[in-house]
Structures are given as structure tokens and as C-alpha cells.
C-alpha positions as CSV (number, residue, x, y, z in Angstrom):
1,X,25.3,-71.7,-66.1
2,X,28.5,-70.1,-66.9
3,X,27.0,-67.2,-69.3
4,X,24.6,-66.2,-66.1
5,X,27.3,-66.0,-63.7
6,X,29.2,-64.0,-66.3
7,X,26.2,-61.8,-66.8
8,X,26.4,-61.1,-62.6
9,X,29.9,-60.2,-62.1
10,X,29.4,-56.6,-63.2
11,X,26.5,-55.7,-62.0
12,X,27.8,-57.1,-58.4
13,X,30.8,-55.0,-59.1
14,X,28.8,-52.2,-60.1
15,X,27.4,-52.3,-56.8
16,X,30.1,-52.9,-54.5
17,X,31.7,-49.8,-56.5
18,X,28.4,-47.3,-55.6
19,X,28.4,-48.6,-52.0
20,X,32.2,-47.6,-52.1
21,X,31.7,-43.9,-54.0
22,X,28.4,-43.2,-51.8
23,X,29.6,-44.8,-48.9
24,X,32.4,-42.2,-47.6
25,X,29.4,-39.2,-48.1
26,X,26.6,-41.4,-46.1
27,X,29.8,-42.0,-43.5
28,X,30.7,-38.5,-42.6
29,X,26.9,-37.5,-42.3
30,X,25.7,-40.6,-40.4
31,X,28.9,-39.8,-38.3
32,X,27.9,-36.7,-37.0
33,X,24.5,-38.2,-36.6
34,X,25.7,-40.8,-34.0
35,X,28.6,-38.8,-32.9
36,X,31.6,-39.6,-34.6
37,X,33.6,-37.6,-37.3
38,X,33.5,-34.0,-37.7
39,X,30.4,-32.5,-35.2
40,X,27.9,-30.1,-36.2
41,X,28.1,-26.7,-34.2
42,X,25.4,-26.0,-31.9
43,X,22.9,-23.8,-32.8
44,X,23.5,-20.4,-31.5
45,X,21.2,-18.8,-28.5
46,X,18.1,-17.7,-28.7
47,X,18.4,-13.6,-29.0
48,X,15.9,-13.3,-26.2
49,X,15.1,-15.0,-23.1
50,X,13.6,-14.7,-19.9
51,X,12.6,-16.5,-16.3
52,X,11.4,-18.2,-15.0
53,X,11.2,-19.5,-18.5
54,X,8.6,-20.7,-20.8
55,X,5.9,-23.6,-19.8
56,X,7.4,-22.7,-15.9
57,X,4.5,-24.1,-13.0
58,X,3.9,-23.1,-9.8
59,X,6.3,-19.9,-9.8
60,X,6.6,-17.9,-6.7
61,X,4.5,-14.5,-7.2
62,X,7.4,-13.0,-5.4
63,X,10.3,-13.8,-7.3
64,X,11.0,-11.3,-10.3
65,X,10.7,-11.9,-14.3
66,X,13.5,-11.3,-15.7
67,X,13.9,-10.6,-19.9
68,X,17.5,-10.3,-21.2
69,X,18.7,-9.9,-24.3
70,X,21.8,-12.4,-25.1
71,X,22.7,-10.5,-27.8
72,X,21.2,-6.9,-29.2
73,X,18.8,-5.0,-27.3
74,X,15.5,-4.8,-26.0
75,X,12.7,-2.8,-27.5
76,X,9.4,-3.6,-26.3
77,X,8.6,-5.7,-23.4
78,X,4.8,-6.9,-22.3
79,X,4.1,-8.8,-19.1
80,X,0.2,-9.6,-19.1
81,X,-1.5,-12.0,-16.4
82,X,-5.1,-11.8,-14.7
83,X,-6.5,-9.4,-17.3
84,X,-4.4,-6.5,-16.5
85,X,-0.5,-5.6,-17.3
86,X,2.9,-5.8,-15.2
87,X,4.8,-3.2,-14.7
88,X,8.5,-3.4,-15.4
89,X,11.9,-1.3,-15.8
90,X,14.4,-1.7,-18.7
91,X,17.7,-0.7,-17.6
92,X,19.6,1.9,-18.8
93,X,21.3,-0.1,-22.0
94,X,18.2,-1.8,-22.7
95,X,19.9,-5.4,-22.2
96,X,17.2,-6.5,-19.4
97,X,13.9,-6.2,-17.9
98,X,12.4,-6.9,-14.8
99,X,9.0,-6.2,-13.2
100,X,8.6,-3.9,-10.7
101,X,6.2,-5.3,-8.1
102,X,5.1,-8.9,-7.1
103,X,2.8,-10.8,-9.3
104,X,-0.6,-12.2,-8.8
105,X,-0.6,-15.8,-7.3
106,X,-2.4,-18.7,-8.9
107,X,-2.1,-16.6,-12.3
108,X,-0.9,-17.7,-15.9
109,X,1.0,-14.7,-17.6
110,X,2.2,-14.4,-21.1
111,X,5.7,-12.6,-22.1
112,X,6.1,-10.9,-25.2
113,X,9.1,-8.8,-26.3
114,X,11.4,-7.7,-29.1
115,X,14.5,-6.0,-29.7
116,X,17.2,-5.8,-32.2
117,X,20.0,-7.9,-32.4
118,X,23.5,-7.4,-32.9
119,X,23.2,-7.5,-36.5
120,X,20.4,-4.9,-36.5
121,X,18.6,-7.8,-37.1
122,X,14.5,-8.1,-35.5
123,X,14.6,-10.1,-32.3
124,X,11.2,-11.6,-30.5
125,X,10.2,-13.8,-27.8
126,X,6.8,-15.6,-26.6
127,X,6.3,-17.2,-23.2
128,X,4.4,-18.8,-20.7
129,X,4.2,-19.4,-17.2
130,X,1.9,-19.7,-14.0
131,X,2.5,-18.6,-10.5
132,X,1.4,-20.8,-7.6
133,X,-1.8,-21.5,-5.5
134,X,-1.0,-20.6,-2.1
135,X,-2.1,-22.6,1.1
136,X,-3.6,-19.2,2.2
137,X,-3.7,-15.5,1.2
138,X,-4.1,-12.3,2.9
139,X,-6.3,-9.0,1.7
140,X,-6.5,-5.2,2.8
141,X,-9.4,-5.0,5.2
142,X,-9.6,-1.7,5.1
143,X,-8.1,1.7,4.0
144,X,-9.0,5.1,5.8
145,X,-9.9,7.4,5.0
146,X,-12.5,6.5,2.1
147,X,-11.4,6.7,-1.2
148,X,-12.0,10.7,-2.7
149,X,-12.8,11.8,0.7
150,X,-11.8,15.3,1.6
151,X,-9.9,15.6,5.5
152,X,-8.0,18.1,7.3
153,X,-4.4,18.3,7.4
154,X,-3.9,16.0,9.9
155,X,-5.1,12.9,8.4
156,X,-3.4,10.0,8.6
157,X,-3.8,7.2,6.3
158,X,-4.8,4.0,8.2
159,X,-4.1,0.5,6.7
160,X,-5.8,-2.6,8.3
161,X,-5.1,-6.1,6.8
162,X,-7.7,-9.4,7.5
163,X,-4.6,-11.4,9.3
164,X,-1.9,-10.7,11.2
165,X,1.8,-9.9,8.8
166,X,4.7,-11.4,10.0
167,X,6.6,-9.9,7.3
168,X,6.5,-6.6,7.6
169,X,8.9,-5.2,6.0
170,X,7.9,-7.1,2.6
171,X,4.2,-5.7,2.7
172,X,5.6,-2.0,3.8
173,X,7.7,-2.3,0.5
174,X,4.3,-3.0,-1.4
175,X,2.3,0.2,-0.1
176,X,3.4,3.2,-2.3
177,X,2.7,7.1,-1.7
178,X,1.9,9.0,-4.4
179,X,1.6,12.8,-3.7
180,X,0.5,15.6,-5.8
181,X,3.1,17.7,-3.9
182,X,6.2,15.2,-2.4
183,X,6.5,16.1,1.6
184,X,8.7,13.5,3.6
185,X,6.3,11.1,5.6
186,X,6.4,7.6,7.3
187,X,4.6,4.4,7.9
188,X,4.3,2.7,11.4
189,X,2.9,-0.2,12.9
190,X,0.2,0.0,15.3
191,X,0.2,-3.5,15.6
192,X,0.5,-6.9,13.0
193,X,-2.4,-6.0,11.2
194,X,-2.2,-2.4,10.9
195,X,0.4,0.1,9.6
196,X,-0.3,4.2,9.8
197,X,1.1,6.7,7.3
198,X,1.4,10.2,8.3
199,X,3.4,13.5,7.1
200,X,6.3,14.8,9.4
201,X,4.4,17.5,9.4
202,X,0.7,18.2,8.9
203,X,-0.7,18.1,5.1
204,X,-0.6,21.2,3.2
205,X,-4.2,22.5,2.0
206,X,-4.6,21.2,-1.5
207,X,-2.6,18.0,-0.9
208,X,-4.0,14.9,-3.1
209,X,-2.2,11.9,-1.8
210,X,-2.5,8.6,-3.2
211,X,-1.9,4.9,-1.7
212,X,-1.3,1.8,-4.5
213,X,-0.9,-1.5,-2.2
214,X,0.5,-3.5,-4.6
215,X,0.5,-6.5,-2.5
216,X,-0.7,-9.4,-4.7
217,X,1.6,-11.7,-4.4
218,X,3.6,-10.9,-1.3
219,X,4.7,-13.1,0.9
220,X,3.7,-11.7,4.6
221,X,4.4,-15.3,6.4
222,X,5.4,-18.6,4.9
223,X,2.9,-20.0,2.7
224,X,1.0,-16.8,3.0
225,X,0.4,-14.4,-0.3
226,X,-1.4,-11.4,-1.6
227,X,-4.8,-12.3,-3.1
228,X,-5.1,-8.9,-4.7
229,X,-3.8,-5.2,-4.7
230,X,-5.6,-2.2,-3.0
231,X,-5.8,1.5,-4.3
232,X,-7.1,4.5,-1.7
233,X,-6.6,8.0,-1.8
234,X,-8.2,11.3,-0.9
235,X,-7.7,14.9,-0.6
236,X,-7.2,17.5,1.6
237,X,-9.0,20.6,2.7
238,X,-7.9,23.6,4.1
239,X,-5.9,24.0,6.8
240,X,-8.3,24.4,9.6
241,X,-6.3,23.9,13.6
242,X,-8.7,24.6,16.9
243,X,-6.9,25.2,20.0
244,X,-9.0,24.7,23.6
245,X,-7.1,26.6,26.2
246,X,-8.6,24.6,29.3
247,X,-7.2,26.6,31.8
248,X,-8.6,30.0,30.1
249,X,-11.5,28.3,28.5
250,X,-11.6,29.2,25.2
251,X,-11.4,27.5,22.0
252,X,-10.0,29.3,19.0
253,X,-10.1,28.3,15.1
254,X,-8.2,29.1,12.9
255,X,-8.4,27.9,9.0
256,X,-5.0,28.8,6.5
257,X,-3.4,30.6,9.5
258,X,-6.4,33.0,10.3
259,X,-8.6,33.4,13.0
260,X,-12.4,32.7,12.2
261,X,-13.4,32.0,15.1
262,X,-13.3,32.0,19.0
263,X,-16.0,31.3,22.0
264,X,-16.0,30.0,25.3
265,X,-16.2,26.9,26.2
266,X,-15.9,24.3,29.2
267,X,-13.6,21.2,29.6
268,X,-13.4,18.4,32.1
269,X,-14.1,19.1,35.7
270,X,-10.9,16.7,36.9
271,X,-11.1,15.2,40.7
272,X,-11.3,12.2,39.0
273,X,-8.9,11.6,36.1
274,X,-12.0,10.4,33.8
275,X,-13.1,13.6,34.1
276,X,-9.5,15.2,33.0
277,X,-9.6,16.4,29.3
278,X,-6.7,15.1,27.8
279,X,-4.2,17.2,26.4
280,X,-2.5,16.8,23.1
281,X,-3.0,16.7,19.7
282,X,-6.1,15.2,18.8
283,X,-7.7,14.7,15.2
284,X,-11.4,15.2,14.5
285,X,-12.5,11.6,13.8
286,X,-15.7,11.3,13.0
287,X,-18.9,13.2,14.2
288,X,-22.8,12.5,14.5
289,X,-26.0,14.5,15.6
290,X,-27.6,13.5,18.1
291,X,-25.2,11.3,20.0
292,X,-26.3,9.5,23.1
293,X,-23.6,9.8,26.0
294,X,-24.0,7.6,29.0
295,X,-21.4,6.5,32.0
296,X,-21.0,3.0,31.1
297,X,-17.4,3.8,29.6
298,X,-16.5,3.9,33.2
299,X,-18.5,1.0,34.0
300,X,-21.6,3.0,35.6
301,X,-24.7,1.7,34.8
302,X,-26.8,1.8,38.0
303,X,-29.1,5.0,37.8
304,X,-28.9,5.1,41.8
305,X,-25.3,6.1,41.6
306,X,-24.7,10.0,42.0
307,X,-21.9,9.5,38.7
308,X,-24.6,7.6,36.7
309,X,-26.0,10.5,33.3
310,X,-27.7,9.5,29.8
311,X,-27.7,12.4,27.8
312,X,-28.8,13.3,24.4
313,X,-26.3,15.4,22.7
314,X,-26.5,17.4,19.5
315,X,-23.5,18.7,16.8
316,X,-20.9,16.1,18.7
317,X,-17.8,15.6,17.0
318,X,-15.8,12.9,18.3
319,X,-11.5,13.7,19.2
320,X,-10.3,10.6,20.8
321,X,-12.0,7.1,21.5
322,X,-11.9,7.6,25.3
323,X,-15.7,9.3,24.8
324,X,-14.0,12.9,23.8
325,X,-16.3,15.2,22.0
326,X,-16.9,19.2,21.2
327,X,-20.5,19.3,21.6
328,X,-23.5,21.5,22.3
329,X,-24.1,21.8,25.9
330,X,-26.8,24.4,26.9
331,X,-26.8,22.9,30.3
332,X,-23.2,24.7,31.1
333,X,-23.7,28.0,28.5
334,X,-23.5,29.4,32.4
335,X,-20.2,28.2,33.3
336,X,-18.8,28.2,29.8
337,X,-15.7,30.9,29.8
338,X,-15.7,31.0,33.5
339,X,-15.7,26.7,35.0
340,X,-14.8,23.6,33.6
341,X,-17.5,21.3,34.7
342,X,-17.8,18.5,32.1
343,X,-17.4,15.1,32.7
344,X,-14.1,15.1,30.1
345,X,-15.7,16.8,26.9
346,X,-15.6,20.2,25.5
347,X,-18.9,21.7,26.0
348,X,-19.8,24.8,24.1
349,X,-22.7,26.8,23.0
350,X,-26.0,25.3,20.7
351,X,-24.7,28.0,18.3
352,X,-20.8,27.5,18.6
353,X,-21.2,23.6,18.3
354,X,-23.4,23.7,15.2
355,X,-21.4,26.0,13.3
356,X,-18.4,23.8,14.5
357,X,-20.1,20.6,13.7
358,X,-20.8,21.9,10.1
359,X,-16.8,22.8,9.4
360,X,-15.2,19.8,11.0
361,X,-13.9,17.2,8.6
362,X,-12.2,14.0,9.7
363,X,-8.3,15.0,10.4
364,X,-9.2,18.6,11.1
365,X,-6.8,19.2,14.2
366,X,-7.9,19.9,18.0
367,X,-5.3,20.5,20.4
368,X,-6.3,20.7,24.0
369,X,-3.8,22.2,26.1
370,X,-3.7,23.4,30.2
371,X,-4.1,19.9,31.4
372,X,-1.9,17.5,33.1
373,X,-3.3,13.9,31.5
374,X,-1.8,13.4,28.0
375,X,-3.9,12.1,25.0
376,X,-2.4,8.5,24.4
377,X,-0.6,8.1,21.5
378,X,-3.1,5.1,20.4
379,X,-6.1,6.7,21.9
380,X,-8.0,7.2,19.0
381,X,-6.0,8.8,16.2
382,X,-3.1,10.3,18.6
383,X,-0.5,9.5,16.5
384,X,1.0,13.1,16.3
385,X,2.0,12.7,20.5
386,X,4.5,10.5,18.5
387,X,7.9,12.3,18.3
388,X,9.1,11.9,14.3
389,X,12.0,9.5,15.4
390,X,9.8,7.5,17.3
391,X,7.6,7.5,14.4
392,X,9.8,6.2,11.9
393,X,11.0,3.7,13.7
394,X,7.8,2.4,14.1
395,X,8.8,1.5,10.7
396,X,9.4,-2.1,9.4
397,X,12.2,-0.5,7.2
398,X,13.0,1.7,10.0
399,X,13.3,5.1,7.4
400,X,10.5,7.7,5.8
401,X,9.3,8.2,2.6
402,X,9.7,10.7,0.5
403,X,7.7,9.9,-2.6
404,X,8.6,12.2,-5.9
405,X,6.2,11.4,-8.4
406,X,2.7,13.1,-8.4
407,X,-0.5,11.7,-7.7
408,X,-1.8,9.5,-10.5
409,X,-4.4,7.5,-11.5
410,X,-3.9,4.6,-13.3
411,X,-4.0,1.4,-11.9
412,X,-0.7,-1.3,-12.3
413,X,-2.9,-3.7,-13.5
């Protein structure tokens, strides 16, 4: 008994002795393990980042990404969602990036970017992240004119969305003017779902102009977004202005500042003021041949009344949605330079009309003058009766526009 316990004693000292040696080591590292003894430093920030931040659900289209570099500077940065790109800024030292325009809702986009950090180090970053699903969306309607159509130089360009906006000013923000030669314009509201962009002054010939509606993602009411974004744009011709001189009746043309054309011609017969041409500026807005003209846009339908006429009309072009038109009328060639006798339109000859018809272009201007009833400003495309003040602030941001980039092509996403 005695020689085993003997044999024991050292190895149970050897024992105690390693737990003692090993013991102080296992102490310091299981002490910063669990928080006591000498801490490890934390590990330094990532070189990179950005929010909303990786893995991020249900992120408001609206609200910016922003990439920063903690420590270096940015190189390259790539926002990519809904199979198309984000466009962005870097700021002048290259320390941050944010996108330019609202992102597409109900979208999952991927961030990439590097830099160089402040060891001239390689810096990188990879992210995730999904913007919400709305409770409702809103589109663009419509755009005129059509996309790549050529107009006269008094075109406006006419923006109608598929619900009312509350917030205006947010979509106005969205609906950039490019121009191929930068002339000071403005949009207005004709009502909450349309806004109008026009010139101060009329288009020069040769202008291109350009709309991008970026307004995927926009908030126009609460709960309310952008489905998608809208591109338009079209050119314009020369710079073709008709005058009708009512009281001398005549009508004049004149394309780039020189007479092409002049013939007599006969306006409304007045007495009654549906029968007044209205003066103003009007824009040519559309034409047809043959158009059929009746009464019933004063509510005269009975052929027994002496005001009742259905008339077949050839080369009309159409000035104002009151039933305005320069047309052939070779019922009044008679009285055409000497009477006004129509019942509010300006009749001229078979010949005149046609050659008319075959110049006019949507936005080529006509302005009627010698009258005493004014073209409304929302009568048809009246919106040059609108002073410029009045104009702009018919604005939602209550200022014009003076874009100074050309017209391009390319599409933000």
C-alpha cells in the first residue's frame, strides 16, 4: 500500500504544478473571453458603408442611399435594382455618395463600391436591400406631344397622371427638362392631375427638348408611389406665327420671320357671343379632313331652329376646344375680305385652307386679334393668355427652369 501511494505523490504534484504554470495563460485568455482582465480592442470599422444598410426590408423608395467612406475615399460606386442602374453624385472629396432620384418601389437593389483607404490600401463593399410595396401607385397617363414628334414653337409639353397628386411639389421635382439649347421655362398646374411646361417665350426653330419623369418611387400622397418613370420628347419645326386681323379680314403667315403668305378670310359674325372669334393666342392643336361641324356645342339640335347647321368641312385645323377652326369655306369665298359671317371660325378659300392645312403642325401659333371676347386661358391649349408671373406661379415650387444640359438620350435606368 505504502509503495503505491508513494508512487502517486509526484505525479499528483506534477499535476497540480501544470495546472499552476498553464493556469495564469488559460486565465488571462478566458478572461477576456468572459470579460475580465485585460479586453481585446474592437475591431476597427468597416472602410465602407452605406444605408439603408445591408439585408434592409421595406425601405422607402424616396429616402436616399447613401455610401460613405469612414476612412479613404471612394472610387467606384454601382447602384443596380429592377434591371437597370441608379444614378448617383460623389461629392467633390470623394468621401460619399448618394443617388440622385427616387428608387423603384417593391425592388431589391445591390450596392457595390470601392475606394482606397487611408493607407492606400483597396477598400470594397457589397449590399443588399429592398424597397417597399406600396398600398397604391400612381403612373404617367399621358405625355404630349408624342414622343419624336415635330411641332411649332409654341408647343407646350402636357403632362397628365392616372390619379390626382397631392404632392406636387415632390412629382414637379421628378420631371426634368433637357434642352438641346437651355431657354428659361416653367411648369404649371392645370389641375391635380396635370402639370404644363412651356418656354417664357416661344421655342426657337431647331429646338429638341427632352422630358425624363423620373417618378418611380415618389411619394405624391401618403401611401402613394411611382410605379415606373416616363421619357417624352420631341422637336421643333420652324418658326411658323399666322395672324387673323378680324376687323380687316385677313390672315397673314409668316415662317422664321418672313412673309409666305396672306389671303382673305372671314371670322365670327358676333350678335351672339358664340359667334365672337376669340382673340388671343391660340396654338394649332390638332387638324382633320373632312370634319363634321354641327350646333349641338350650343345645345342646338332641332333642325326646325333657324340656328340649327351640319356641315361637312374640309382642311379644318382645330385652335381652341370651343369648336375653333381655319377651314375651307366656299360658301363665304364672297364675303371673305369684305364680312365676317361665320358662326366663330375662320373661313377661308378651298385653296388657302388646303395649302394651310398641309403646313400646320400641332403648336404652330394663330393669333386672332380685333375682337372683344378673349381666348380662355384653359380653352384648349391657351396657356400663352397666361402672363409669365402668373405662369410660374402656377408652379408647385413656385420658380422656372432653366435646364443647362443638352438633350440626351439615355435612359436613368
Amino acid at each position: 500500500m505504502l509503495r503505491g501511494v508513494y508512487r502517486l505523490v509526484p505525479a499528483m504534484v506534477l499535476v497540480v504544478s501544470g495546472a499552476a504554470a498553464c493556469g495564469g495563460g488559460d486565465g488571462d485568455r478566458g478572461g477576456a473571453r468572459g470579460g475580465r482582465g485585460v479586453q481585446a480592442p474592437p475591431p476597427p470599422p468597416a472602410p465602407i458603408r452605406f444605408l439603408p444598410g445591408d439585408g434592409a426590408r421595406d425601405v422607402r423608395p424616396d429616402r436616399p442611399v447613401v455610401v460613405t467612406a469612414v476612412r479613404g475615399t471612394l472610387g467606384r460606386v454601382d447602384l443596380r435594382g429592377g434591371g437597370g442602374r441608379a444614378a448617383g453624385r460623389l461629392s467633390k472629396d470623394r468621401r460619399s455618395w448618394r443617388t440622385r432620384w427616387t428608387l423603384r418601389p417593391a425592388t431589391t437593389y445591390t450596392v457595390t463600391a470601392t475606394g482606397t483607404g487611408a493607407a492606400g490600401e483597396p477598400t470594397a463593399l457589397t449590399g443588399r436591400f429592398t424597397t417597399l410595396r406600396p398600398a397604391a401607385t400612381f403612373s404617367v397617363a399621358d405625355v404630349t406631344p408624342r414622343t419624336g414628334e415635330l411641332v411649332g414653337t409654341g408647343m407646350p409639353m402636357i403632362v397628365t397622371f392616372d390619379r390626382p397628386i397631392a404632392r406636387r411639389a415632390a412629382v414637379e421635382r421628378a420631371l426634368e427638362i433637357r434642352m438641346k439649347r437651355a431657354v428659361p421655362g416653367a411648369w404649371h398646374w392645370t389641375g391635380p392631375r396635370q402639370a404644363v411646361f412651356r418656354p417664357r417665350r416661344y421655342w426657337p426653330a431647331g429646338q429638341r427638348v427632352r422630358l425624363l419623369a423620373h417618378t418611380a418611387g415618389v411619394s405624391s400622397a401618403p401611401g402613394v408611389y411611382g410605379a415606373s418613370d416616363r421619357t417624352a420628347g420631341f422637336r421643333v419645326g420652324p418658326r411658323r406665327i399666322s395672324t387673323v386681323d378680324v376687323r380687316r379680314h385677313r390672315m397673314t403667315v409668316q415662317e422664321n420671320g418672313v412673309t409666305v403668305r396672306s389671303a382673305a378670310i372671314s371670322a365670327g359674325k358676333g350678335g351672339a357671343r358664340a359667334y365672337t372669334t376669340t382673340s388671343g393666342v391660340h396654338l394649332a392643336m390638332g387638324k382633320s379632313d373632312p370634319v363634321i361641324m354641327t350646333s349641338a356645342w350650343m345645345g342646338v339640335t332641332d333642325r326646325e331652329d333657324p340656328r340649327y347647321y351640319k356641315k361637312k368641312v374640309r382642311h379644318a385645323v382645330q385652335i381652341s376646344s370651343s369648336g375653333e377652326y381655319v377651314h375651307a369655306a366656299p360658301w363665304s369665298v364672297r364675303a371673305q375680305g369684305r364680312a365676317n359671317v361665320s358662326h366663330g371660325c375662320v373661313n377661308a378659300s378651298p385653296a388657302f385652307a388646303e395649302w394651310f392645312f398641309a403646313r400646320s403642325l400641332r403648336g404652330d401659333i394663330v393669333n386672332v386679334t380685333g375682337t372683344d371676347r378673349p381666348l380662355e386661358p384653359y380653352n384648349g391649349w391657351g396657356y400663352w393668355q397666361i402672363p409669365w408671373k402668373r405662369w410660374v406661379a402656377g408652379s408647385a415650387l413656385k420658380k422656372p427652369v432653366t435646364p443647362k444640359r443638352p438633350a440626351v438620350h439615355k435612359r436613368r435606368r
